[in-house]
C-alpha positions in Angstrom: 44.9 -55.7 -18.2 46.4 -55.7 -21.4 45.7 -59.2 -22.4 42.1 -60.0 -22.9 42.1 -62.6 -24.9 40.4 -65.7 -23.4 39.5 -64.0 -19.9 35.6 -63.4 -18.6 33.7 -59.9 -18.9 30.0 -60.0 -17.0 28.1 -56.6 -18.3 24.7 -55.2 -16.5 22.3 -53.6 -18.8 24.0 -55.4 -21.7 20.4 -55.9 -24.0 21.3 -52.3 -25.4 22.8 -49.2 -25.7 26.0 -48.8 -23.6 26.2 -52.1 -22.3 25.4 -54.1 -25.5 28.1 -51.7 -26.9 30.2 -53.1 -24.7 29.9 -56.5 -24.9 30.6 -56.7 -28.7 33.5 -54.6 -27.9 34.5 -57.5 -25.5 33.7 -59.9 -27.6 35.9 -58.3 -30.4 38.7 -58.3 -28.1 38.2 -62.2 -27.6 36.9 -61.9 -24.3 34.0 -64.2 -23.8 30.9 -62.2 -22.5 27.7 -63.3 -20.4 25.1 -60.5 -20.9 22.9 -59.4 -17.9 19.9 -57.5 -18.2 16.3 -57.1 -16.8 14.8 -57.4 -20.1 13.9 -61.0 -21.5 13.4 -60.1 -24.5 15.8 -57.6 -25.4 18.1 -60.0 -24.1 17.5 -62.7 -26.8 17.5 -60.1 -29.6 20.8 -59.1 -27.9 22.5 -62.3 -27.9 21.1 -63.1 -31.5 23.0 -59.7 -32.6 26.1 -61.4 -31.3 25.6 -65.1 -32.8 29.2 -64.4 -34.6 30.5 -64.8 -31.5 29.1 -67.9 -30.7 28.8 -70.0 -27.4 31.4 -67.4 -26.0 28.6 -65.2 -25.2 25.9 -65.6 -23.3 23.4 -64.4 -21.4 21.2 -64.3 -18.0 18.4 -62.0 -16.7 18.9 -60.1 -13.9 17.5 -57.1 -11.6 20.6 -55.4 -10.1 18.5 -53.5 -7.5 17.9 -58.0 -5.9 21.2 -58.4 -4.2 19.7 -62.0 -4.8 19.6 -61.7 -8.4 23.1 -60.9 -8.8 24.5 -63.5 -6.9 22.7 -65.7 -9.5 23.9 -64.0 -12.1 27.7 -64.2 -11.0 27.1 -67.7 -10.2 25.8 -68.6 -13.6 28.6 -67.0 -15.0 31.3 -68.7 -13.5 29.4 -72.0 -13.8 29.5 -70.5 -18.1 33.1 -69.6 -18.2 34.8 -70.1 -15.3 36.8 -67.1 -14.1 35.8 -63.7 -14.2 38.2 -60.6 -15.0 36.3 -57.5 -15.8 32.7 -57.3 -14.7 31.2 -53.9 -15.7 28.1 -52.2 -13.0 26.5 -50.3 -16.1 22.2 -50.7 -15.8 21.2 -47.5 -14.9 17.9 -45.9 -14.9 16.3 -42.2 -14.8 13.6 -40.6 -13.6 12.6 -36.7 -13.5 10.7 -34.2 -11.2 13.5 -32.1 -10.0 12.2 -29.6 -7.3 8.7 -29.4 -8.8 7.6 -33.3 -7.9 9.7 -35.1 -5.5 8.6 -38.7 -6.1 9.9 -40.8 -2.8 9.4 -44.1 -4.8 11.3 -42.9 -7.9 14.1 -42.0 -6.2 14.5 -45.0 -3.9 13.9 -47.0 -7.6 17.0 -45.0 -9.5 18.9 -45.1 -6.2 18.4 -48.8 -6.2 19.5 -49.3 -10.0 21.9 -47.4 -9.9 23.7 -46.7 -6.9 22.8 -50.0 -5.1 23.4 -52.1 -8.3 27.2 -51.3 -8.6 27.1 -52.4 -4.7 26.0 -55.5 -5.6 27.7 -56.2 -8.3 31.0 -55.5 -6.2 29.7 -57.8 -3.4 28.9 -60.5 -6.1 32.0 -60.5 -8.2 34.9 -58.6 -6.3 35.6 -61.6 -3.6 35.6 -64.0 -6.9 38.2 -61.9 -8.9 40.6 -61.2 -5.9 40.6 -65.1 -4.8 41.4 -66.4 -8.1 44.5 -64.0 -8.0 44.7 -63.0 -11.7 44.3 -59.6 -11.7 40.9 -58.0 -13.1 39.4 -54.9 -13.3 35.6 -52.9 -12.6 34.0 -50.6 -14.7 31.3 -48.9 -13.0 29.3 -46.5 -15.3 28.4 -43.1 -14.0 27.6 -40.1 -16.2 28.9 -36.4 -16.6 26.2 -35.9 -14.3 27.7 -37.3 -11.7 30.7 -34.8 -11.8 28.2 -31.8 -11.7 25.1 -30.8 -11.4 23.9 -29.0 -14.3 21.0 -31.6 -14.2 19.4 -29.9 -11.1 18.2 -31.5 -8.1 17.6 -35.3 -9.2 18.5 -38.8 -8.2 20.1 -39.6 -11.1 22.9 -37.0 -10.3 22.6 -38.4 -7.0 23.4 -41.5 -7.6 26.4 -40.8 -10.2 28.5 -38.4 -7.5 28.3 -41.4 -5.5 29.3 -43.7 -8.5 32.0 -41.3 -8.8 32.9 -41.1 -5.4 32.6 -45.3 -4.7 34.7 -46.1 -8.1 37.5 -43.5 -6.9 37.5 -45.6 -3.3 37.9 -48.7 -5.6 40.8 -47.7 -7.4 43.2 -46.5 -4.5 42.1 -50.3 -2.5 42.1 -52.4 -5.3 45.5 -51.2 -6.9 47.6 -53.5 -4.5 45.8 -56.4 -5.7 46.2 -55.7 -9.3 42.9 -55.0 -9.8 41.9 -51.7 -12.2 38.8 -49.6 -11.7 37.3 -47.4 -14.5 34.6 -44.9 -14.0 32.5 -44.0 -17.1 31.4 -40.5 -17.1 29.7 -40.3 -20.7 27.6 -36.8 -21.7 24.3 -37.7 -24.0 25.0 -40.7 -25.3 21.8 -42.6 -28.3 20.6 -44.8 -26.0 17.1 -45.8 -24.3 17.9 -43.9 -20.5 15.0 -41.8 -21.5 12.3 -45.0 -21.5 13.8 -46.7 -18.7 10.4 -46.3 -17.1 9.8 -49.4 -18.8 11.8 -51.2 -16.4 9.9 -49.9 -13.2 9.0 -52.5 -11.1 5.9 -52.6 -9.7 7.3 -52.3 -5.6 8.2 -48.9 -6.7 4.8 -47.6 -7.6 3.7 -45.2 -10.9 5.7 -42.8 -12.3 4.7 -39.3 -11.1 2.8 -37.4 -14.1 4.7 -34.0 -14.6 3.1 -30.8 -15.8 3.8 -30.7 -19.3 4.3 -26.6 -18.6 6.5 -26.9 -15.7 10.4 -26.8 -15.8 10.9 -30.4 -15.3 8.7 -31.0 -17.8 11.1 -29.4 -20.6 14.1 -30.4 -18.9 13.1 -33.9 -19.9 12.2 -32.8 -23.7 15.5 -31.2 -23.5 17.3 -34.0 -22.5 15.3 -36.4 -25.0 16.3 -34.0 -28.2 19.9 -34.5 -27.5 20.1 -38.1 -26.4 18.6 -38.7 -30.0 21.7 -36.4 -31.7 24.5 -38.1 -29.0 27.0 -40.3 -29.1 27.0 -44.1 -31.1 27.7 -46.3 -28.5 30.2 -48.2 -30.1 32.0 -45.4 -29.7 31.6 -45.2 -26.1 32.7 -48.7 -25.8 35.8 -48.2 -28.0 37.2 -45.9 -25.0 36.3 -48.0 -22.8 37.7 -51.3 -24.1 40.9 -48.7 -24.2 40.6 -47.9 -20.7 40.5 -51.7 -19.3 44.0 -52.3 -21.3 45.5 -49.6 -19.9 44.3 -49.1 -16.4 42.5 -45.5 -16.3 40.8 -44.7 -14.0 38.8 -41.8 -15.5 36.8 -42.1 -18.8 35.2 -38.7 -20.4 33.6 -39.1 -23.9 32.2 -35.2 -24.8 35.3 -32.7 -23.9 32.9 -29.8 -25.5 31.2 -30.3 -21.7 34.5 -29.0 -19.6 34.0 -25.7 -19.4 31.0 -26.6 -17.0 33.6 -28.9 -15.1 35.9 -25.8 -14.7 33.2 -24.1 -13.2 32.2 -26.2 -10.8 35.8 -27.3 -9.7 36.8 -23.4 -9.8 34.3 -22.8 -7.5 35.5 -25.4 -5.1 38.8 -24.3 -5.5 38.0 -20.9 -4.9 35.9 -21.8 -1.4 38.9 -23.8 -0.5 41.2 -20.2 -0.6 38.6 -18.9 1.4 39.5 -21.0 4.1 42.9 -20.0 4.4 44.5 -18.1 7.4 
């Protein structure tokens, strides 16, 4: 899709970080933009960011683990700007306890977010985009931890192999209907991941309490230390806005993190020659 100009981008999680990111990217690109997000508030400081842009982007809130909520969404969209071309699955949420504290409501609530959001947001927008036969194209966001598991046992990692594994199915289907799929598949990027507890809804019950001496425990301090030092944004969105124009199917933002990609995919490799007569 190299011609943006004037076409529709929908973007989950768009009050900040990666998906706000995106949307001004969009917006640069004279796409017009609806914002969705589960915060109000961060919504309206959000859209007041973009005011430049004007009545070309708006915005609605929406809980992408409601199948419900979605379907508004979409519908709100289309009833803003009329056809959609690139709608972007990006909320995503995180929540620890590895092997120490396995939380059954924390990880139906990430598993919800963010594996069950991108299936609604395909069931929302995909049927739209193919009817009105002009081509389009998905971005689901994932994360490096969804191409190995150097997190541990987790649902976020869970839930970003099957990101992964659901925008790969995407690509090969969609192709014939000139429709590209991007997978994000950022390392630690500066954005608020790490208080999306803030978001919990109340269905899903209280965060477990981890021992502040136990491994999960400084896991999460680990991970908090180098969100703060990682990656603008903007700069995330730059690759992707890049990756929509030309169709790729893969995007990778921190190539310092492939020797632990080698590893794993040696390893496979290596199990695979094992299996040979």
């Amino acid at each position: 899709m190299r011609e943006l100009t004037g076409r529709t981008a929908f973007v989950t999680g768009g009050a900040s970080g990666i998906g706000l990111a995106m949307a001004r990217a969009f917006a640069g690109a004279g796409m017009k933009v609806m914002l969705a997000d589960i915060e109000a508030r961060a919504l309206d400081v959000a859209l007041r960011s973009l005011h430049p842009f004007g009545p070309n982007v708006r915005g609605v809130v929406c809980d992408v683990a409601d199948p419900a909520s979605v379907e508004h969404a979409a519908q709100t969209t289309y009833q803003a700007f009329g056809n959609v071309s690139v709608f972007c699955n990006n909320a995503g949420v995180a929540a620890g306890g590895g092997i120490d504290t396995i939380s059954v409501d924390s990880w139906r609530w990430v598993l919800d977010v963010n594996l069950m959001g991108v299936l609604h947001g395909v069931r929302a927008f995909l049927p739209h985009i193919r009817a009105h036969g002009e081509g389009g194209h998905i971005v689901n966001t994932a994360s490096m931890a969804g191409l190995h598991g150097g997190l541990g046992f987790s649902p976020y990692v869970a839930s970003k192999f099957a990101v992964v594994g659901m925008s790969e199915g995407l690509a090969m289907q969609l192709k014939p209907h000139n429709i590209g799929v991007t997978v994000l598949c950022p390392g630690f990027v500066r954005t608020r991941i790490g208080e999306s507890g803030r978001n919990r809804q109340p269905r899903y019950g209280e965060a477990p309490v981890l021992d502040p001496s136990s491994p999960a425990a400084a896991l999460v301090a680990e991970i908090a230390t180098r969100i703060e030092a990682g990656l603008d944004p903007a700069e995330v969105a730059a690759r992707v806005l890049s990756a929509v124009r030309e169709n790729e199917l893969y995007v990778l933002t921190h190539p310092d993190m492939r020797g632990e990609l080698e590893a794993r995919f040696a390893a496979i490799l290596q199990a695979m020659d094992k299996s040979l007569p």
